[in-house]
C-alpha positions in Angstrom: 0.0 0.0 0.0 1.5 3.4 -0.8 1.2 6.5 1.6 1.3 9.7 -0.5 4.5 11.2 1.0 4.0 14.2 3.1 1.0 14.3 5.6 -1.8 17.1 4.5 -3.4 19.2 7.0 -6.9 18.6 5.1 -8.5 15.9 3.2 -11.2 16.4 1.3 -13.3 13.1 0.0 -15.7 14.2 -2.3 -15.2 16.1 -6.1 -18.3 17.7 -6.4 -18.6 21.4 -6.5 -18.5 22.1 -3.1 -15.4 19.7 -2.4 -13.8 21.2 -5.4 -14.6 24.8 -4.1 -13.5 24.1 -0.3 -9.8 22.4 -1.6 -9.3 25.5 -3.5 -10.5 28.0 -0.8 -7.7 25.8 1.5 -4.9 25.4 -0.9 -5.6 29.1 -1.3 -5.0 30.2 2.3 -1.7 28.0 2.0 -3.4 24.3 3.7 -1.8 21.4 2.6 -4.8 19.6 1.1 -5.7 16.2 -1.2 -9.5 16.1 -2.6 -10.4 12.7 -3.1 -13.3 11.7 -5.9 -14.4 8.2 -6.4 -15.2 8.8 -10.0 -14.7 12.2 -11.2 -15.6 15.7 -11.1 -19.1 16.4 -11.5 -19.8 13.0 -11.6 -23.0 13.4 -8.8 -25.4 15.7 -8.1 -23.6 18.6 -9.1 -24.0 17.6 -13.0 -27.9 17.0 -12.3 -29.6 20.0 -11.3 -31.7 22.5 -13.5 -28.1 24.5 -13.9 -29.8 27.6 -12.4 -27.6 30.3 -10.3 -30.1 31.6 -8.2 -31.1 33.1 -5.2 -33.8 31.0 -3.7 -37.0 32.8 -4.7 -38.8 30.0 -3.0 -36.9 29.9 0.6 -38.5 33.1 1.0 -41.5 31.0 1.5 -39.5 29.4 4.3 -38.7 32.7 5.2 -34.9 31.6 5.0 -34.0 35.4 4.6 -30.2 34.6 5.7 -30.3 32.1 2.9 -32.0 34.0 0.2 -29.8 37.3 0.7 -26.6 34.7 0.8 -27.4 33.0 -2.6 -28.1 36.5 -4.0 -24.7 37.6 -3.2 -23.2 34.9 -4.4 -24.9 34.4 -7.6 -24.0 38.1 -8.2 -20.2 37.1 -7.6 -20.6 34.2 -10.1 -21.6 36.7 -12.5 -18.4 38.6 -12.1 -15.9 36.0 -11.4 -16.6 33.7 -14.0 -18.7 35.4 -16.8 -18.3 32.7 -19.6 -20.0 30.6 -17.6 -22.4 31.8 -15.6 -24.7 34.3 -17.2 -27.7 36.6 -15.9 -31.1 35.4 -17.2 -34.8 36.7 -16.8 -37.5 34.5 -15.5 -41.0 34.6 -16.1 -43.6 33.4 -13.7 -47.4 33.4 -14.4 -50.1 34.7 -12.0 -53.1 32.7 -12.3 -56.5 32.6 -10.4 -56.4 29.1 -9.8 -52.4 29.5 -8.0 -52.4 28.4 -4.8 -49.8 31.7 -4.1 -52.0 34.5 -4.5 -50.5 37.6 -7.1 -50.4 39.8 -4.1 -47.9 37.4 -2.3 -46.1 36.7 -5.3 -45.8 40.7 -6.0 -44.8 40.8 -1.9 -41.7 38.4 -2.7 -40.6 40.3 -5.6 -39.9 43.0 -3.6 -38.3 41.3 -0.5 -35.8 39.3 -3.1 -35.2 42.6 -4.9 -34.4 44.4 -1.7 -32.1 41.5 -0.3 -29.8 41.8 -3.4 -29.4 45.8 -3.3 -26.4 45.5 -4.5 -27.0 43.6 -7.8 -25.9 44.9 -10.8 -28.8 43.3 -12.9 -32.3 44.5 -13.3 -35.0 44.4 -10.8 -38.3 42.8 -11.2 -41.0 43.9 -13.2 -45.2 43.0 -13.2 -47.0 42.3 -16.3 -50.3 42.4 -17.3 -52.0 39.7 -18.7 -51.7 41.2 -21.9 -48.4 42.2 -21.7 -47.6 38.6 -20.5 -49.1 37.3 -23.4 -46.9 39.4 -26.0 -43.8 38.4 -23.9 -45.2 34.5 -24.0 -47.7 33.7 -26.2 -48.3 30.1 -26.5 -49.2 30.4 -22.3 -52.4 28.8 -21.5 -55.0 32.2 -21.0 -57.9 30.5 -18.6 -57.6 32.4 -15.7 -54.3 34.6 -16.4 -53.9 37.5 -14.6 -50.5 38.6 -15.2 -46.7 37.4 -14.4 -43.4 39.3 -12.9 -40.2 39.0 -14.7 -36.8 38.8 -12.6 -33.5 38.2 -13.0 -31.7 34.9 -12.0 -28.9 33.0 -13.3 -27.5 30.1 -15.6 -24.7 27.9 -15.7 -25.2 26.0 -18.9 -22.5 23.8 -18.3 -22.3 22.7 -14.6 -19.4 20.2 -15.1 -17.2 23.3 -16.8 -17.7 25.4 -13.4 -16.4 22.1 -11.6 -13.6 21.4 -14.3 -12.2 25.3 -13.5 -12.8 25.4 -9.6 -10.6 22.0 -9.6 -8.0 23.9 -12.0 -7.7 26.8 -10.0 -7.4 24.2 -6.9 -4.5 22.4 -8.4 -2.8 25.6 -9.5 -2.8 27.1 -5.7 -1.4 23.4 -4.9 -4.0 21.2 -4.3 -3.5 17.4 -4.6 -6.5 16.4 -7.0 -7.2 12.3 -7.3 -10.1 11.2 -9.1 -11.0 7.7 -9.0 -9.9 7.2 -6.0 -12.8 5.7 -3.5 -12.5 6.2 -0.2 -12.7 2.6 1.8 -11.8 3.0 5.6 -10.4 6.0 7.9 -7.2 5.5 9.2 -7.2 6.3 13.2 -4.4 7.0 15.4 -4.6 7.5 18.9 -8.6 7.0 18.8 -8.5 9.6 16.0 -9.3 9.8 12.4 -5.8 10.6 11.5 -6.4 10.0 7.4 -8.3 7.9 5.0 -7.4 4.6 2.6 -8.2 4.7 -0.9 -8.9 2.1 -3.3 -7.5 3.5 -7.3 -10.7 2.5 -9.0 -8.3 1.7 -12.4 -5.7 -0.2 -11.1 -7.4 -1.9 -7.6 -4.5 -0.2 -5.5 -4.6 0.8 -2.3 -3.4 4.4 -0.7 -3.2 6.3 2.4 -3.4 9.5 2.8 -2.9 11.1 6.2 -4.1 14.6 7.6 -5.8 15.6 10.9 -8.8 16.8 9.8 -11.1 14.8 6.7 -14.3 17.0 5.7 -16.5 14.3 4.2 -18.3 16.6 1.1 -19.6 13.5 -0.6 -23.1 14.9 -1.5 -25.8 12.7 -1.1 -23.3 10.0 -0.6 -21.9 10.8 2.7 -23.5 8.2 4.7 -21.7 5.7 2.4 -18.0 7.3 2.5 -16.5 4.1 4.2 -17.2 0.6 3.4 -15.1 -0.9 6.9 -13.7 0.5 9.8 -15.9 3.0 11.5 -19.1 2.8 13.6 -22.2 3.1 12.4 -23.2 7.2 12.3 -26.4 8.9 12.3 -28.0 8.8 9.5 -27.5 12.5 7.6 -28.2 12.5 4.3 -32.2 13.0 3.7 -31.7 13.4 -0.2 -34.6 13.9 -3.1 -34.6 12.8 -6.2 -34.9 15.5 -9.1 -35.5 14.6 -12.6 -35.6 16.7 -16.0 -36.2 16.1 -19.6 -34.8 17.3 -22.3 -37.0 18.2 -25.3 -36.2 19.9 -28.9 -37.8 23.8 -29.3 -41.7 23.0 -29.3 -44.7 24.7 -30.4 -45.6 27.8 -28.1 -42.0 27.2 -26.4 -41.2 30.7 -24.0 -38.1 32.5 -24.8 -37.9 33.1 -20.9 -37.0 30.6 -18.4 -40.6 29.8 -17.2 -41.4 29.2 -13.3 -44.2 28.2 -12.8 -46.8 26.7 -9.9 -47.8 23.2 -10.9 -51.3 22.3 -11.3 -51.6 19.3 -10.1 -50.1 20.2 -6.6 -48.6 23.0 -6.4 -45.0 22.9 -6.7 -42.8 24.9 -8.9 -41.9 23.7 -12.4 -39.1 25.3 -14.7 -39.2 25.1 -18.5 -35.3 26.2 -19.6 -33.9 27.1 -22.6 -30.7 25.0 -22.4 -27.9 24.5 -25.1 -30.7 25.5 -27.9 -33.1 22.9 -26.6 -35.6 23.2 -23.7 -34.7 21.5 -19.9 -37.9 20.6 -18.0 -37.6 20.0 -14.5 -37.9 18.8 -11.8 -39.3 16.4 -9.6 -39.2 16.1 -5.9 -39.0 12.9 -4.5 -37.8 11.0 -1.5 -34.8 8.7 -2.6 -33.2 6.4 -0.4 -30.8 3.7 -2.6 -27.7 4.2 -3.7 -27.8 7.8 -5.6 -25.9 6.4 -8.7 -28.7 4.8 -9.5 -31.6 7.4 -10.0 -33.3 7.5 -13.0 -36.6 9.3 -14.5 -39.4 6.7 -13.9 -42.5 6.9 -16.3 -44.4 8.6 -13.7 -42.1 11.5 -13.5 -42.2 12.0 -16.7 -45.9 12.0 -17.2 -46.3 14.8 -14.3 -43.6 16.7 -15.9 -45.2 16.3 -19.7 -48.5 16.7 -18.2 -47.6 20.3 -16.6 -46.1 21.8 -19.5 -49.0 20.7 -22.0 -51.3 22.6 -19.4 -49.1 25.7 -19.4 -48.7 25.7 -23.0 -51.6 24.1 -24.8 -50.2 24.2 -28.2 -47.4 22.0 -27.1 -48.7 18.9 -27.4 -45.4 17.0 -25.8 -45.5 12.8 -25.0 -42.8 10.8 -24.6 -42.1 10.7 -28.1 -40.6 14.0 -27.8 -38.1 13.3 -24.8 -34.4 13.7 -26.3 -33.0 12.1 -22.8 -33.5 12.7 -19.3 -31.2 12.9 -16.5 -32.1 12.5 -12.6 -30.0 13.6 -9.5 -30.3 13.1 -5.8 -30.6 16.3 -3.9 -28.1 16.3 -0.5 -30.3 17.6 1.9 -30.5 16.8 5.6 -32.4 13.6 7.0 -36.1 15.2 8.3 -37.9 12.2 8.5 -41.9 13.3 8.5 -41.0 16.5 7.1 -42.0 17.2 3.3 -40.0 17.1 0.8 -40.1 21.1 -0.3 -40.1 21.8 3.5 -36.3 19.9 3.9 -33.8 22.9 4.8 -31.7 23.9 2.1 -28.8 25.8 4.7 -26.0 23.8 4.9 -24.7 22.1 8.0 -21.4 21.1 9.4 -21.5 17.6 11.6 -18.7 16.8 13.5 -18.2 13.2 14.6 -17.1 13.5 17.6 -16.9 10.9 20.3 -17.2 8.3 17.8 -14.7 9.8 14.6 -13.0 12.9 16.0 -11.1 14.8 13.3 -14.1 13.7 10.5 -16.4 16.2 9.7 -19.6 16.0 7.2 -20.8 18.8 5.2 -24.4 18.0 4.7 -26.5 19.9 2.3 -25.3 22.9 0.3 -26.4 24.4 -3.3 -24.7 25.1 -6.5 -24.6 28.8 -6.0 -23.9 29.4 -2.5 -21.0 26.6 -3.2 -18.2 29.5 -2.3 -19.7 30.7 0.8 -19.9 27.0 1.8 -16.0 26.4 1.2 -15.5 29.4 3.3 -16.9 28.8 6.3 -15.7 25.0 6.2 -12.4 26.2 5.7 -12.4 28.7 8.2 -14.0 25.8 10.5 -10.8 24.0 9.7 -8.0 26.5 10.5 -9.9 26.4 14.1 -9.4 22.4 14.2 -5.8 22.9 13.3 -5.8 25.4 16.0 -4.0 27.4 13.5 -5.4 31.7 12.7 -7.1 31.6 9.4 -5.9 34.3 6.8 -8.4 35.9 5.2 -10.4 34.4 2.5 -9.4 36.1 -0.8 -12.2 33.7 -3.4 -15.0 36.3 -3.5 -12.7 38.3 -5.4 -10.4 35.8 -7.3 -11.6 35.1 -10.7 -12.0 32.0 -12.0 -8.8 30.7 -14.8 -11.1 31.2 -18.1 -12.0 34.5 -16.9 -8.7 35.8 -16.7 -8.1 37.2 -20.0 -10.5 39.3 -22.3 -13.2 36.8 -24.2 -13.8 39.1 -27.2 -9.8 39.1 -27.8 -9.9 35.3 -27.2 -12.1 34.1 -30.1 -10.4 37.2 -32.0 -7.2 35.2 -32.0 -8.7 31.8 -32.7 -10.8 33.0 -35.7 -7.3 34.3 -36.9 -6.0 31.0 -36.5 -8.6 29.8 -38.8 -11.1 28.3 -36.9 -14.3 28.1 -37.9 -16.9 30.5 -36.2 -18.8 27.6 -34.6 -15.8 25.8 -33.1 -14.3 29.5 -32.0 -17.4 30.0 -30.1 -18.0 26.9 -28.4 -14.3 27.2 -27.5 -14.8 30.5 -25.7 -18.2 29.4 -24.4 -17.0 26.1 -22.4 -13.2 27.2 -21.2 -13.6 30.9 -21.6 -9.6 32.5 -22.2 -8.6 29.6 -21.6 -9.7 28.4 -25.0 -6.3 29.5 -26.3 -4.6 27.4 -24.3 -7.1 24.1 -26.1 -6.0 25.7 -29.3 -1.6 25.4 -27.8 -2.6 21.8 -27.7 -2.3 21.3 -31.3 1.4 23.0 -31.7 2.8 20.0 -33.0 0.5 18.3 -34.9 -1.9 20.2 -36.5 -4.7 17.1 -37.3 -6.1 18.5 -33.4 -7.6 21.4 -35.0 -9.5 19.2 -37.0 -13.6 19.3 -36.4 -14.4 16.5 -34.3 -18.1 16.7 -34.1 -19.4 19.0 -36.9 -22.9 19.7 -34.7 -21.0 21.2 -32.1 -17.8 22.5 -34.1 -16.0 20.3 -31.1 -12.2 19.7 -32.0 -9.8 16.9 -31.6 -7.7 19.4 -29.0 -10.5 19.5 -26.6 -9.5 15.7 -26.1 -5.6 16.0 -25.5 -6.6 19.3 -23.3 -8.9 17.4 -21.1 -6.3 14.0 -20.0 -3.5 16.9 -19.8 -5.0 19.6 -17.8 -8.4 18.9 -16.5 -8.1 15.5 -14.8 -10.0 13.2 -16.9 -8.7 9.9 -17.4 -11.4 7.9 -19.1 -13.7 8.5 -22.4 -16.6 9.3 -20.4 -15.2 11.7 -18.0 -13.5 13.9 -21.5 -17.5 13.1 -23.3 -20.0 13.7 -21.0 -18.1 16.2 -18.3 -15.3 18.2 -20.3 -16.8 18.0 -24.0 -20.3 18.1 -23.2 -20.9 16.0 -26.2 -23.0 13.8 -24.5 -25.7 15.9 -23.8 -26.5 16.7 -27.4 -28.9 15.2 -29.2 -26.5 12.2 -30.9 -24.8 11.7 -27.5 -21.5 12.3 -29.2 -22.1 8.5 -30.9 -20.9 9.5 -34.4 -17.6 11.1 -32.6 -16.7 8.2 -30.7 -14.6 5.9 -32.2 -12.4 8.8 -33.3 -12.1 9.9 -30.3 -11.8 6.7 -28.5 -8.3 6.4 -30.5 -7.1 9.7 -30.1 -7.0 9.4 -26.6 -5.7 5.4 -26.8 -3.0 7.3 -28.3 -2.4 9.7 -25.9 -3.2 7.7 -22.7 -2.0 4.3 -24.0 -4.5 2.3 -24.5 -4.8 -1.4 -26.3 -6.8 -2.6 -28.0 -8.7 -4.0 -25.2 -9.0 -1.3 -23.1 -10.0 0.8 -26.0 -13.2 -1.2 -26.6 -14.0 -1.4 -23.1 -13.8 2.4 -22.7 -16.7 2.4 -25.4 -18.5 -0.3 -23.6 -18.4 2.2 -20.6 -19.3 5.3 -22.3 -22.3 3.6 -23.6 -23.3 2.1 -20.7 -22.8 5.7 -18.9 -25.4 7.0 -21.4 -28.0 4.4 -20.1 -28.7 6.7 -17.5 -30.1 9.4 -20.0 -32.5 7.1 -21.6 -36.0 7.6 -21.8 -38.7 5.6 -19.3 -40.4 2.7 -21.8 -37.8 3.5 -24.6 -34.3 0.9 -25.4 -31.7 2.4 -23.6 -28.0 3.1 -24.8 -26.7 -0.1 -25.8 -29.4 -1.2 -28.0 -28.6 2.4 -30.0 -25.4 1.8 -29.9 -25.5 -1.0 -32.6 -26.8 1.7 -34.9 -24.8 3.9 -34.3 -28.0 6.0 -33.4 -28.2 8.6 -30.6 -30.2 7.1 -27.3 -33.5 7.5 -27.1 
């Protein structure tokens, strides 16, 4: 068994956003720190959510002020600190005389979340008519319309970019970053937990990694982190599941994002435009297996279907008309008897102690608040060490594709004769950074060439992602550096190609090459629709899954 060499002060297990954003928050205030991820980045919940930045119009309900006015600061940051990806939107949300919320409450809450981010840059809120709403939106359902309000939120189109660039930025201030390494036992010294052992999901190795303090960041897997050696813990993890579909453009389809009160009971429903096809979303249910294996039943699906046809009569949507779905477990506290929409969404740090002093469990936590959360765990952790924290420099530290000027950026690669498509998908996903894809291809110039024509992907993007983003398998440079797997073909007709581009790079036999396929396919199983042949029957085709 090999022990990394030096001890850390920090281990992180857990490579979702908010692991990724608390080991760069440490390794930025100069912690020795290892973030340990038993697939790889993005590969939970932080990939499945409606890829919203916002502020939490609904905890007002919960009147979670502290959480509202904490989100809207934070989502304003995002704006600023990484602009390529995470982009000011306007939502539209229908009054109707059969909503449960009345217009006047509705018109109340606009206000309050107006006033709790005074120091926005974006527009306030505005109240429409009903026939003002109806020129904004009109394939919306009239029966009963009295109006809507229009506000500003967020959007981070590509989730598992934001992850990609917080773990950059985490190895560049010196943080150790393993993926595929699962956690298996805690290491205890002195009737401490002194450090963790880690099984190397591609070889079957075993490591040790040793620190003082271990913040468990796992998502909704944190009740599963180790397999031996520990007592049984309270149970913590309370998670939901949340499912979308994914549909093309549709009769009557809003330009808006579109929040909206369900009519069958109650809850809020989002129709998204999302990477020039619409995201609808999202379900609410309790989930209590193994989080990797949530998928869109046929019931969701019908709710979701059902909702939309009512808001937008023209739109006529059945299964038929599903692209893919995705599902994701929510990691939200255990509230047994509490509903589902009730379940705080603050997040929490649990200290083991008696049992496993020196582990600590962040439970909870949200996408855009994911800074805010790395802070406070961090400074929670220069107090374990005993240690005076310096100050916490993130909210002000852009992220590395926002470093350099975007408009000079795709400038210089439409110089280099790139075509406009691939120049701005280049700029969209990495941001400045794009240049440095482009450097990839000094050398050997057949990188440059179009991988995936849809997308105007290149062959660089590969070589970039094994080299400088930590992917080490097809599916991890696919599905969470490429994106190529959330388009409507899955990335099928680019995947032998780039199967042996990165054999070449990384490798690979023969073997291994066909059984990185095998798993790529078998990944996309978990997009397929409910009552519909998943990924592998498609695959024989050479068809996209449906």
């Amino acid at each position: 068994m090999e022990e990394l060499a030096a001890p850390f002060d920090l281990i992180v297990v857990g490579g979702g956003i908010n692991g990724l954003g608390i080991a760069r928050d440490a390794a930025v205030r100069g912690l020795r720190v290892i973030l340990l991820e038993q697939d790889d980045l993005c590969s939970g919940v932080s990939a499945w959510s409606g890829r919203l930045v916002h502020g939490g119009l609904r905890y007002l309900e919960h009147r979670d002020f502290p959480l509202v006015r904490e989100s809207l600061r934070e989502r304003e940051r995002l704006f600023r600190l990484a602009p390529h990806l995470v982009k000011p939107l306007r939502l539209l949300m229908p009054m109707y005389s059969h909503s449960r919320r009345p217009a006047w409450l509705i018109r109340v809450g606009m206000y309050l979340y107006d006033a709790l981010s005074f120091d926005k840059k974006t527009e306030g809120h505005e109240v429409l008519s009903a026939e003002a709403t109806r020129r904004r939106f009109p394939g919306i359902a009239d029966d009963g319309l009295r109006g809507a309000v229009v506000f500003t939120d967020g959007q981070v189109e590509y989730a598992e970019r934001l992850c990609a660039e917080v773990a950059v930025a985490a190895a560049g201030a010196g943080a150790v970053i393993r993926t595929k390494a699962r956690v298996e036992e805690p290491v205890m010294k002195a009737g401490r937990v002194a450090g963790v052992r880690f099984r190397d999901m591609l070889t079957g190795e075993m490591h040790e990694a040793l620190a003082p303090v271990v913040f468990n960041v796992a998502g909704p897997w944190i009740d599963r982190i180790f397999r031996r050696g520990a007592p049984e813990q309270p149970r913590l993890n309370g998670g939901t599941k949340g499912s979308h579909l994914v549909v093309d453009p549709f009769p009557g389809a809003p330009s808006d994002v579109v929040y909206y009160e369900s009519k069958t009971d109650g809850r809020l429903v989002l129709v998204i435009p999302w990477m020039g096809r619409y995201l609808i979303g999202t379900t609410d249910l309790r989930f209590d297996a193994d989080p990797g294996e949530a998928r869109c039943d046929a019931d969701e699906m019908a709710y979701l279907l059902g909702e939309v046809n009512e808001l937008i009569p023209e739109a006529h949507l059945t299964p038929d008309d599903v692209l893919f779905t995705y599902s994701g477990v929510r990691p939200l506290p255990y509230a047994p008897g509490v509903p589902e929409w009730r379940v705080p969404r603050s997040h929490i740090l649990h200290d083991h102690a008696p049992d496993l002093p020196g582990l600590v469990t962040v439970v909870g936590g949200k996408l855009t608040t994911y800074r805010q959360l790395a802070q406070d765990a961090v400074d929670d952790v220069f107090k374990r060490l005993g240690r005076k924290s310096p100050a916490c420099v993130t909210a002000n530290l852009p992220l590395p594709g926002a470093a350099g000027n975007l408009e000079e950026a795709r400038g210089h690669l439409l110089a280099g004769g790139l075509p406009a498509a691939t120049a701005d998908r280049l700029v969209a996903l990495y941001g400045s950074r794009a240049l440095d894809v482009v450097r990839e291809a000094e050398g050997d110039s057949s990188l440059l060439a179009v991988l995936d024509p849809g997308t105007g992907a290149i062959a660089a993007e590969l070589v970039f992602a094994v080299r400088h983003e930590f992917a080490k398998t097809l599916t991890d440079v696919l599905a969470r550096r490429m994106l190529l797997a959330f388009e409507p073909d899955h990335g099928v007709p680019a995947v032998q190609e780039a199967a042996a581009i990165l054999a070449s790079q990384l490798g690979w036999d023969a073997e291994r090459k066909a059984s990185e396929i095998a798993a790529y396919f078998d990944w996309l199983s978990r997009l397929a629709v409910p009552g519909r042949a998943g990924a592998q029957a498609d695959s024989a085709l050479g068809g996209p899954v449906r």
